[in-house]
N, C-alpha and C positions, 0 to 999 in steps of 0.2 A: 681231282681224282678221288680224294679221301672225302668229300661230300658226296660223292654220288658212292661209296660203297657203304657210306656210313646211311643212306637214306636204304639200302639193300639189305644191310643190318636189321633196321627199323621195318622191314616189310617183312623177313623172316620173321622176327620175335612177332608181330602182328598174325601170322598164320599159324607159329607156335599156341599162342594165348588161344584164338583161334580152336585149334584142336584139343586143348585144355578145358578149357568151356564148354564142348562139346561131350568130352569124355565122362566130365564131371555131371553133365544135364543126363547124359546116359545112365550114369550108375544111380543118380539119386530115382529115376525113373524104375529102375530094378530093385532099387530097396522097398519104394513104394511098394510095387508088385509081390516083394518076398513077404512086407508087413500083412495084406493081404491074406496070406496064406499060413494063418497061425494054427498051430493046430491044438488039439486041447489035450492036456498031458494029465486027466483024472478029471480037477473042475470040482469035485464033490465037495458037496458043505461040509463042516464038519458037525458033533453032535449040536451045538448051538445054532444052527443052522444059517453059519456063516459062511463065506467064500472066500479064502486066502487068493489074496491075488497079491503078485509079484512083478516088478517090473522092473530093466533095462535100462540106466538113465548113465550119459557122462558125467563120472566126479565131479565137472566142474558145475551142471546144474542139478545136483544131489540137494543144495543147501537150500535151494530156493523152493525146492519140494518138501523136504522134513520142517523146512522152517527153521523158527529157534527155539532151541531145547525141543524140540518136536512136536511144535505148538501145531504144524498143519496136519501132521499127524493121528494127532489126539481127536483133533475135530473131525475128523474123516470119519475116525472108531467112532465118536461118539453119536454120528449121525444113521 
């Protein structure tokens, strides 16, 4: 008896994951679409006829973008 609820077990958590994966494939589908839809908040060069641009990134890959000591940084500006 306890093998076959525990196989019943194992088919819930399987339709759970199931509806997680799905959830999850739905919302990344919606951010896509939101990214899409950026809109421009000025954009004007400044007197050097430069473009500040700013962007949105997770702490955790901040470091791998500024580099070290802000070595990708620099190169960005300087190009």
């Amino acid at each position: 008896m306890s093998e076959h609820n525990s196989n019943m077990d194992n088919e819930d958590n399987g339709q759970q994951n199931n509806n997680n994966n799905n959830n999850n494939n739905n919302n990344n589908e919606n951010n896509m679409n939101n990214s899409s839809n950026v809109t421009n908040r000025g954009g004007n060069a400044n007197s050097h006829g430069r473009l500040e641009v700013r962007f949105l990134v997770c702490s955790r890959d901040a470091g791998a973008i500024i580099g070290k000591k802000g070595s990708n940084i620099q190169t960005l500006r300087q190009k």
